[in-house]
N, C-alpha and C positions, 0 to 999 in steps of 0.2 A: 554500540549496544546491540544484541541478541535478542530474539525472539525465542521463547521456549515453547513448542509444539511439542503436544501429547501425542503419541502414536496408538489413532484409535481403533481396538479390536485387536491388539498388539496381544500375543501368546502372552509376554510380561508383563502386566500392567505399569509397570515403572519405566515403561520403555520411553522416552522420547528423545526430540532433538534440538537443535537452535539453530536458526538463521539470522546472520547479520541483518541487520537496518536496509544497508547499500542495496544488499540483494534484492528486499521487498519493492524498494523503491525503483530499483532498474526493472523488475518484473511491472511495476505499476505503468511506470512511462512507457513501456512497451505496448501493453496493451492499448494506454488511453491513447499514445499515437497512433495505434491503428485502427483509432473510430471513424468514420464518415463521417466529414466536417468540422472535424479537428484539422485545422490549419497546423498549427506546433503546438508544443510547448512556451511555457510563457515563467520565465524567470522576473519572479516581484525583489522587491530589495532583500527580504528576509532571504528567500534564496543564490540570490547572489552571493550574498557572505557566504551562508552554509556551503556554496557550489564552489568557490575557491578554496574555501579550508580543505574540502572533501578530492577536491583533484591536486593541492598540494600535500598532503596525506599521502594518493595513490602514487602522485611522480613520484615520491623521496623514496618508498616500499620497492618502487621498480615495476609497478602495474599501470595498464591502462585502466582509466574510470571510467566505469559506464555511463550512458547519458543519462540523467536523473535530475538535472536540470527542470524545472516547475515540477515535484513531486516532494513530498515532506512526509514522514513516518513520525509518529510516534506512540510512545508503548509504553503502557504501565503495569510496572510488572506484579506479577500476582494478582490482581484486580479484577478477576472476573466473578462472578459471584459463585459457581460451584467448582469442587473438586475437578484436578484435569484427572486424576482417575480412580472415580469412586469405587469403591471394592462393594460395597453393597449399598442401594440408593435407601432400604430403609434405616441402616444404620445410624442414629442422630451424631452419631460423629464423622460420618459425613454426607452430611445435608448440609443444604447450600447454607452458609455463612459457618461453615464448622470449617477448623481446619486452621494449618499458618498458610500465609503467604506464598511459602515456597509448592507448596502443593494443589495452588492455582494457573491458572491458565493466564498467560499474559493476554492485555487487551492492545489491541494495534486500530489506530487510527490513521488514515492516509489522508494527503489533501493534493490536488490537482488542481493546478494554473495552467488555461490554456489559453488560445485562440482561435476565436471560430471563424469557419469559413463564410464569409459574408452571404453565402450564398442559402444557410439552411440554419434551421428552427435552433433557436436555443436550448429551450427546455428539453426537446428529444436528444440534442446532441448531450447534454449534460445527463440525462438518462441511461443514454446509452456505455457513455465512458464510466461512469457508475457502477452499471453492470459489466461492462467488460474487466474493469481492476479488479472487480470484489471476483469474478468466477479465476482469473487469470493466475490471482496470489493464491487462492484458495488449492487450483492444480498444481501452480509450479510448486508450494512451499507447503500447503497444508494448514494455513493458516486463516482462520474465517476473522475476517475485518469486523470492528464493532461496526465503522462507519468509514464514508468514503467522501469528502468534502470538494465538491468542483467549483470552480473559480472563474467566470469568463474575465480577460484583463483587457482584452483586445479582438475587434471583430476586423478580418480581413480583407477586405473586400478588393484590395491587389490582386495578391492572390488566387481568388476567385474569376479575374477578369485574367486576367496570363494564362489559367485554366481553362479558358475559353468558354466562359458561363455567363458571360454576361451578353 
């Protein structure tokens, strides 16, 4: 599946583009792994399946798959409530809820399974990985997340003592 971004302030208005799922998803786990106090990635059962279908997929293509392991997308397409590119905002034909489907902005929701470093704040670290996905996807792809769902599955306190924090 595709994501449709509108290219905004584009000469054309009809200009946009799409980004795979995988992509969003390996930009998302990039980011969240490089929060302070994110231990890893944390693969739940739902991911699991999804994380073998997704890397049997890439081996038979002849690509490597990116890590995307505890990271889930998805998208509902056309779903946002206004035009992705209204030609005139008073025009009632396109004011929000005018319009088809295809002339919508898809909505992308991401969700994040992780584990924390046993050593630091829940809440701040789920904040931060929050913020980090939603500015991350936003630069690499263009794409503003409705929402960004974090997950603690597991606190590490290993980890953290090998780290020499304890």
């Amino acid at each position: 599946m595709t994501v449709r971004v509108p290219r905004r302030g584009a000469a054309d208005p009809r200009c946009s583009w799409s980004v795979a799922t995988p992509v969003v998803a390996a930009v998302a786990a990039d980011a969240a792994a490089g929060v302070a106090g994110v231990a890893r990635l944390e693969t739940g059962v739902v991911g699991l399946i999804g994380s073998a279908v997704h890397q049997t997929r890439q081996r038979l293509a002849g690509t490597t798959p990116a890590d995307v392991d505890g990271v889930r997308v998805r998208v509902e397409p056309g779903a946002a409530g206004a035009p992705v590119n209204p030609a005139d905002p008073a025009d009632p034909e396109d004011a929000v809820g005018a319009g088809d489907a295809e002339d919508r902005e898809d909505v992308v929701d991401v969700e994040v399974d992780i584990a924390l470093d046993g050593f630091d704040q829940a809440a701040a670290v789920t904040s931060a990985v929050r913020r980090a996905v939603r500015d991350r996807v936003a630069a690499a792809t263009g794409i503003r997340l409705r929402s960004v769902c974090v997950t603690v599955l597991d606190v590490s306190v290993d980890d953290a003592v090998a780290g020499g924090r304890a």
